[in-house]
N, C-alpha and C positions, 0 to 999 in steps of 0.2 A: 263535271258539268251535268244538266240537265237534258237533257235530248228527247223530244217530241218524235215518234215514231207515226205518220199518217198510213196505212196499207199494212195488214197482218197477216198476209201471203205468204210465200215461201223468200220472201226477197225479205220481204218487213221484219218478218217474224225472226230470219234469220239476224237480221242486222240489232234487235233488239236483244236477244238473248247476246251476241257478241259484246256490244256495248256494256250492256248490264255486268256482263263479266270479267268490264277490264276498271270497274268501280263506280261506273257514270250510273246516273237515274235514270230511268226509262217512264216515259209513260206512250202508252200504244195509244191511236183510236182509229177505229174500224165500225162501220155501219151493221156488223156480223153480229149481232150478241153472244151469237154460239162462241168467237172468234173470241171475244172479251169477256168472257166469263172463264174462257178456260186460262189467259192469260192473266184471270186475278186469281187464279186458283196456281198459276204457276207449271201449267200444263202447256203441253204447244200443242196449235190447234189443227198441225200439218206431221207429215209421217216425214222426219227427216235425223240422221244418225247426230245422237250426241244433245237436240237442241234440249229435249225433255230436260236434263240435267242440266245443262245452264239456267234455262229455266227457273226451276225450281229452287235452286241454289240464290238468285236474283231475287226471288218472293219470299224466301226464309229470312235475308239479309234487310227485307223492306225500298229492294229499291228498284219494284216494276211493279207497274200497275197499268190500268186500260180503261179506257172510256169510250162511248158508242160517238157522242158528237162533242168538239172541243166548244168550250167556256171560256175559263181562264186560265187554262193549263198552259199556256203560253205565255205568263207574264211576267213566270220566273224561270222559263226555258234559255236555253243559249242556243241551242239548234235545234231547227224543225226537219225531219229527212222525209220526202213524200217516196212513197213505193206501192203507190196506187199502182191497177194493170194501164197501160194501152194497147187494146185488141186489135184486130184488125176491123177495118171499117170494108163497108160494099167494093170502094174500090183499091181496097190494098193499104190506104193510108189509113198510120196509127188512128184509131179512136181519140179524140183526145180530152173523151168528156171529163172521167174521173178525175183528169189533170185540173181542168179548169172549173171542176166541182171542188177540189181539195183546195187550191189557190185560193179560192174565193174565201171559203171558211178560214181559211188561216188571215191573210186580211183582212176578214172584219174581228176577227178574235185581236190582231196586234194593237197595241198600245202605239200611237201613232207618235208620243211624246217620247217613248222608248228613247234612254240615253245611249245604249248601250244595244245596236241594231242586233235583232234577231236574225240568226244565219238560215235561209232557206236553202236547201239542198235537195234537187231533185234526183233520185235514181232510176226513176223510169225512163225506158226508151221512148225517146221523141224527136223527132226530125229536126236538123238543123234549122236556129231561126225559132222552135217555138218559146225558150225564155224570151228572147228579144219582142217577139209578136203577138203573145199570148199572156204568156205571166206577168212581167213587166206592165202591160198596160192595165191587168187586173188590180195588182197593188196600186198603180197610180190612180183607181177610178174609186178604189177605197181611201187610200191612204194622202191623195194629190201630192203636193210638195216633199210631206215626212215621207216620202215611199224611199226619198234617198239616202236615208237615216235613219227609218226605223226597220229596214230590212237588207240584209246582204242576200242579194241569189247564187248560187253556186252551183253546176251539173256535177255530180262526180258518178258515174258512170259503175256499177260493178259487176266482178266479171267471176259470180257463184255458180258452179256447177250445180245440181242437184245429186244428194246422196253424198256428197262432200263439202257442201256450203263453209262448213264453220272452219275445215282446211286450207277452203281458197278464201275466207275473209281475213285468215291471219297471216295467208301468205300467199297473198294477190299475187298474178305477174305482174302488175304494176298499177300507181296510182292513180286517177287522171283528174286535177279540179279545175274544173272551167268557172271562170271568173267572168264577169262585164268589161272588167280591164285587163283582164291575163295576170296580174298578179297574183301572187298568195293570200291564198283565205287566213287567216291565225285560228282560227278556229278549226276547221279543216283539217290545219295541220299537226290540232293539238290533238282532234279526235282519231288521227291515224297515228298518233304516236308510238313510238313499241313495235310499229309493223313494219320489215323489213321490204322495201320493196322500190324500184324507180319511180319516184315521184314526177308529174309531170305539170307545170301548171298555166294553164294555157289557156286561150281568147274562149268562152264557152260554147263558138259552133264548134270548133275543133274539137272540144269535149265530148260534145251533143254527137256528132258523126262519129264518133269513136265506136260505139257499138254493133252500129251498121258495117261499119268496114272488117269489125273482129269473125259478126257471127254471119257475114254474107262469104267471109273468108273459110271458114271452118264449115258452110256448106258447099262452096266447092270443093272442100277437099272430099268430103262424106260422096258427093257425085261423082266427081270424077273417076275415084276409088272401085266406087260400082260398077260406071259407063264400063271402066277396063275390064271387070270384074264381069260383065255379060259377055264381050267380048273373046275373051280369053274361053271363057265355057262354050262358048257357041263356034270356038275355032279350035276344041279338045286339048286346048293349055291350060296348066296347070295355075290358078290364078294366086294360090296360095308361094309358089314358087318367085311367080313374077314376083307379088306384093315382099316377100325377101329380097327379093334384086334390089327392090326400088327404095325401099326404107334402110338399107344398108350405107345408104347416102344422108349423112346425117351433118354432111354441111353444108347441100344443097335442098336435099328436099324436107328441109324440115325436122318432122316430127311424123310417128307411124300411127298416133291416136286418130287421127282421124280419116287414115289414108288407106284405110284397111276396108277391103269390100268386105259386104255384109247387109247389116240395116240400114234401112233407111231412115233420113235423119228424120226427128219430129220435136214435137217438146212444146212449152210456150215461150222459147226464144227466139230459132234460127226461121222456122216458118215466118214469123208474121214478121221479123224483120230483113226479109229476103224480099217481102212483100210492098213492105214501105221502102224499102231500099229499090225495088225497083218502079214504083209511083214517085219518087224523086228525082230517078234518071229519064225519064219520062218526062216528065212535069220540067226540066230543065234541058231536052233534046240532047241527052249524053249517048242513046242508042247501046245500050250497054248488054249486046246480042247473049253471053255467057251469062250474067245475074239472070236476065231474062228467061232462061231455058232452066235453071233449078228446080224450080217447083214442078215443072213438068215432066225432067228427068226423074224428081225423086218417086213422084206419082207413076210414072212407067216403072222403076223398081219396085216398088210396093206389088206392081202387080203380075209383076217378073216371078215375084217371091211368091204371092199366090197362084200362080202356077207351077212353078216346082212343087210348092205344100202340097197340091190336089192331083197330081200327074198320072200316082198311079190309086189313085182311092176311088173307091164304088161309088156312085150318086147316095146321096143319103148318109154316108156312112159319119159314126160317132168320132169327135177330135175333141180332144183336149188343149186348149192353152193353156200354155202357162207364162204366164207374165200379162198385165192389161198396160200397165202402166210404160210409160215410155223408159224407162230407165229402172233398175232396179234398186231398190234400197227406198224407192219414193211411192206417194200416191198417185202423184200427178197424170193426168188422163190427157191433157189437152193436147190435142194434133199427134196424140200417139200413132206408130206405124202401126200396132200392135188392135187399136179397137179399129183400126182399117181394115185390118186383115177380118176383125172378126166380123163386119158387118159383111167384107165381100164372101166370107166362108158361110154367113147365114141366106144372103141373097141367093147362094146358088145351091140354098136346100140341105145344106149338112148340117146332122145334130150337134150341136156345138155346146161345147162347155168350159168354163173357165175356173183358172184357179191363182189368184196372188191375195197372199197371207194380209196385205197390206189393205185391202182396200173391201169396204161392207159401205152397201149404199145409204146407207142413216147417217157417214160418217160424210158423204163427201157436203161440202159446202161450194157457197162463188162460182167462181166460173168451171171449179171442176165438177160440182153438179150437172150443171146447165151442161155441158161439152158431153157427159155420160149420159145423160138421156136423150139430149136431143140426135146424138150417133148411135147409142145403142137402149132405144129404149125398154127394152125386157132385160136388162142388165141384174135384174134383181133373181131372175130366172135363171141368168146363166152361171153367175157365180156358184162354187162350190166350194166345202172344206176340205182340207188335207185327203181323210178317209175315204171321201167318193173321188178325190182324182188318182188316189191308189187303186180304185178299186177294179183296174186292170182290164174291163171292157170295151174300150178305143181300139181305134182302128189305127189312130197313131197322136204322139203327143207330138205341139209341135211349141216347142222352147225359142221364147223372144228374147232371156235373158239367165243369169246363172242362176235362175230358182228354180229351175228341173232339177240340181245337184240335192235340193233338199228332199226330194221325194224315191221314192219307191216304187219304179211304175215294173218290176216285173218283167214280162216278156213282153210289152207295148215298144212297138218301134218310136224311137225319136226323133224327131227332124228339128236338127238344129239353124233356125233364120240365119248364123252367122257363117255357115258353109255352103249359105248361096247365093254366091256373088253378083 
């Protein structure tokens, strides 16, 4: 098949080099140039394990390519998948411009005569209700009549970690395609072919909520985890102890990935979908006191943590990070705990300095430009190379993530974010 890629993100990006590598065409398009020039060269425009090589392998074969605004690139597509961002808006609810800026373009680009409907498939996170309220009526103000024929809509929902994307695309916990009628897409199901996994196929709000309920679940576990985790310290219990108690239960409580105190979550997922998830419950009087208290629990950790980092250090004195990015293996900045930390470690006057191998600000683009300078605007100042965060003058380094193992700090004390709970 042919597959239309709209958003060359960490989500896009990822799902194109997938596709491309299971025989399908690819064409990307993205407003980035930087974005599409490196994806005609075969390069990925995001720091993510493995894609480079799909990549490139997909542009040697002739069958990826990328274009800034769609034409006709859609007239001999089979599926469009948008993975534009939805950010958070003033009051918590998804943004939902880029959605309904990508909608539009692909509408007037369809062939309204189209025998053979083109399969729209959204992976952005978006509130239940916005194909039915939103999209739907875009195609129909383009398309009027042919909207019910010349396009199939579909949510399918995906559920990529960062730093592992291409592991959890070939082996999702599970599928999920929201249809207009709950039936199966054929298309859909041809393009998950080969991939092991529960398939689910279902009315498209239940699709559409799927997200919210995954990663509003997976921050309360990272809170909870904590809440026990200050607890436990500030009542001279060992938290590491408990956290074995509790995870030793593995037919009721789960899973210990995310139930382990430590960091505090961030990312460009669980935030701004905690967020709309609870402008939902709101907006529908659900009263939903625990979603509600998240963000604010996670922001009292964050600052929990910056105070043990600074507990016993001198005013002024020189620290080291190491790690910016919220996760290791990636670039990504957005709602890191980690540029939190640094901004509150420069407000209160410490010489601060930074070190991940991954990240030089000429490189960053979109919205993880925009989130690095408008939080840490001298970020070009703070970064440093391997050599100067060796170079063993800190007062102490303090490790967001396992890339203090790659280095050589010498006699420099470390303080590990993940030993304090």
């Amino acid at each position: 098949m042919k597959v239309a890629i709209f958003g060359l993100g960490y989500v896009g990006c990822t799902g194109a080099a997938c596709i491309a590598s299971q025989g399908h065409t690819v064409i990307g398009i993205d407003p980035s140039m930087d974005k599409v020039e490196a994806i005609r060269a075969g390069r990925s425009p995001i720091s993510e394990p493995g894609i480079d090589e799909l990549l490139a392998q997909a542009h040697t074969e002739g069958r990826l390519d990328a274009v800034k605004e769609v034409t006709n690139e859609l007239d001999d597509c089979d599926i469009a998948v948008v993975c534009v961002g939805t950010p958070s808006g003033p009051d918590g609810a998804h943004n939902m411009t880029y959605i309904a800026q990508v909608t539009r373009a692909i509408a007037a680009a369809v062939d309204p005569k189209r025998k053979d409907p083109l399969t729209v498939a959204f992976r952005s996170t978006m509130r239940p209700g916005s194909t039915e309220q939103i999209i739907a009526p875009i195609f129909r103000s383009f398309l009027g009549d042919a909207a019910g024929t010349a396009v199939e809509l579909v949510y399918n929902p995906e559920f990529l970690r960062e730093a592992t994307a291409i592991e959890d695309y070939f082996n999702p916990p599970k599928i999920v395609l929201g249809t207009m009628s709950g039936e199966p897409s054929t298309k859909m199901e041809a393009l998950h072919e080969g991939i092991e996994a529960p398939v689910f196929n279902v009315g498209i709000r239940e699709a559409e909520l799927t997200k919210f309920v995954d990663n509003a679940w997976h921050a309360v576990k990272v809170t909870f985890a904590n809440e026990i985790g200050r607890v436990c310290q500030l009542q001279g219990i060992s938290a590491k102890q408990v956290h074995e108690i509790f995870v030793a239960d593995r037919k009721l409580n789960i899973s210990p990935y995310y139930t382990r105190p430590g960091g505090a979550f961030g990312g460009s997922c669980l935030p701004k979908d905690v967020r709309a998830l609870q402008h939902i419950a709101s907006d529908s009087g659900a009263n939903t006191h625990l979603v509600d208290s998240l963000l604010r629990s996670n922001a009292a950790h964050k600052h929990h943590q910056f105070l043990g980092v600074t507990q016993d250090l001198e005013p002024g004195a020189k620290i080291l990070l190491v790690g910016l990015a919220f996760k290791a293996d990636t670039d990504d900045l957005r709602e890191s705990p980690a540029v939190d930390l640094a901004r509150k470690l420069l407000d209160a006057g410490y010489d601060l300095k930074i070190y991940d191998p991954l990240l030089s600000p000429e490189k960053l683009v979109g919205q993880n430009l925009g989130y690095a300078y408008a939080n840490l605007p001298a970020i070009d100042a703070l970064l440093v190379d391997k050599a100067e965060a060796e170079s063993g003058d800190y007062a102490v380094a303090v490790a967001t993530n396992r890339l203090v193992d790659t280095l050589d700090l010498g006699g420099v004390r470390a303080i590990d974010l993940s030993t304090i709970p």
